[in-house]
C-alpha positions in Angstrom: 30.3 -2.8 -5.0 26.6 -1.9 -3.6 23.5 -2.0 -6.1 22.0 1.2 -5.1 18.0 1.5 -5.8 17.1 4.0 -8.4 14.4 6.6 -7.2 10.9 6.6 -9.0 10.7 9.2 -11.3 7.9 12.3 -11.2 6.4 10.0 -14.1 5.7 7.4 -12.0 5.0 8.9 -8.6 1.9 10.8 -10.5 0.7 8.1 -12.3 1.2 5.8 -8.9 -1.4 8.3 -7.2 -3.6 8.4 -10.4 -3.6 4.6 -10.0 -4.5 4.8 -6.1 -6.7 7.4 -6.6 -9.1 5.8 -9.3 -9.0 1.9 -7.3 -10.2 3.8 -4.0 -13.0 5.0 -6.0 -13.4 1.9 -7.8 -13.3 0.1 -4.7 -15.9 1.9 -2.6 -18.5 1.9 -5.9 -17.6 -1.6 -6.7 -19.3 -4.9 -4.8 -16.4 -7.5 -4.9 -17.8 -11.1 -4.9 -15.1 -13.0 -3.1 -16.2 -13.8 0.4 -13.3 -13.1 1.8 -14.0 -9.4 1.5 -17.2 -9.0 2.0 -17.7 -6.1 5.2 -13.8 -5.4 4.8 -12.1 -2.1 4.3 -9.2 -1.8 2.7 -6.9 1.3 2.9 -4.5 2.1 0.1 -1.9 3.7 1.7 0.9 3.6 -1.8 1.0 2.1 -5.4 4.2 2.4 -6.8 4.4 1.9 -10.8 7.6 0.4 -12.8 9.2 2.4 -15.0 7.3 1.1 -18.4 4.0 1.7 -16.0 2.8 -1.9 -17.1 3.1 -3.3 -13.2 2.0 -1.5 -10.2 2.3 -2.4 -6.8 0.0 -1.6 -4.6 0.5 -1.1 -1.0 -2.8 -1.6 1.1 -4.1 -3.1 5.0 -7.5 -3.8 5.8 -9.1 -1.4 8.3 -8.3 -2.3 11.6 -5.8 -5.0 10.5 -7.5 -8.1 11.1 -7.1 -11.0 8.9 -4.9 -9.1 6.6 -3.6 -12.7 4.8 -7.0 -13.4 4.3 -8.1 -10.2 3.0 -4.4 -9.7 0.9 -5.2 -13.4 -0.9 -8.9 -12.3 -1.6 -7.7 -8.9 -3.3 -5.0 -10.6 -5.2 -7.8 -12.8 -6.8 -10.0 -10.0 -7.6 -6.5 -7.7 -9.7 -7.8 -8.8 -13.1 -11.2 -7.6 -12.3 -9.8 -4.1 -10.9 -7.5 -3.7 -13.7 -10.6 -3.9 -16.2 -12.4 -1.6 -13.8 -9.4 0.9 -13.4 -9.1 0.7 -17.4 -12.2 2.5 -17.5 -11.1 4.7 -14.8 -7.7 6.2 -15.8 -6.4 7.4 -18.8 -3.3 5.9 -19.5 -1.6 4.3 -22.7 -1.5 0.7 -20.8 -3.6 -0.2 -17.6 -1.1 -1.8 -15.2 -1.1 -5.0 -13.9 -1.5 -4.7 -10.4 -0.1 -7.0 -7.6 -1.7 -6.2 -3.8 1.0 -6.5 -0.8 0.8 -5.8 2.6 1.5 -2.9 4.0 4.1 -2.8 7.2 4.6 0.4 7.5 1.6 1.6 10.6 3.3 -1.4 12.4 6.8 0.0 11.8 5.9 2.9 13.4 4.0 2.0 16.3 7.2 -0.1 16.9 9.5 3.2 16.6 6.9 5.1 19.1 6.8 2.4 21.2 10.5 2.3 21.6 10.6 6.0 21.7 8.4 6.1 24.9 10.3 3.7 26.6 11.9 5.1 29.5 15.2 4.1 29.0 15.7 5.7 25.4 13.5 8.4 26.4 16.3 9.2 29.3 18.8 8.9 27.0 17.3 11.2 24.8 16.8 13.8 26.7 21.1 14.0 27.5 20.3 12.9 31.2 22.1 9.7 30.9 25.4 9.4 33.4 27.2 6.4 31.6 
């Protein structure tokens, strides 16, 4: 028998963007000390909450993609400092603990496109292939 993934709820898909939304602004106000991210960008493409909206993920690739370990690390150090900052921020009954990953997905689909514009799929995409 397969474990099947339960679906966020609406609960947590608004407060995931109300999270996102508030460290974007917190981020571009805020100087961050750690070297590591000084003149870096970082995008915040998702966060997604648990259910108790205690933890959030949150999904995020520096601009342009270089030295993402690097830059992943140096966020990850500064989480306690963005929680107090997003306390301030939000209003929520608990400010979640956030955890930083990487974000795959823009190199998931440059991958798909990339096998999509090959010509051999492409042929057989268009119904012209004589197997």
């Amino acid at each position: 028998m397969s474990k099947q993934k339960k679906l966020p709820s609406q609960r947590q898909l608004r407060a995931g963007e109300l999270v996102r939304h508030a460290l974007v602004d917190v981020l571009a106000r805020e100087e961050l000390r750690d070297p590591d991210l000084k003149g870096v960008s970082l995008t915040l493409t998702e966060v997604r909450c648990a259910p108790d909206l205690r933890h959030a993920r949150v999904y995020c690739v520096p601009l342009g993609g270089k030295d993402s370990a690097t830059a992943l690390k140096a966020v990850n150090r500064c989480a306690a400092f963005l929680r107090g900052r997003l306390g301030r921020q939000i209003e929520m009954k608990f400010t979640p603990k956030l955890v930083f990953e990487l974000d795959t997905s823009f190199d998931e689909a440059s991958h798909i496109s990339a096998l999509l514009h090959d010509p051999a799929v492409a042929r057989d995409l268009d119904g012209k292939c004589n197997d």
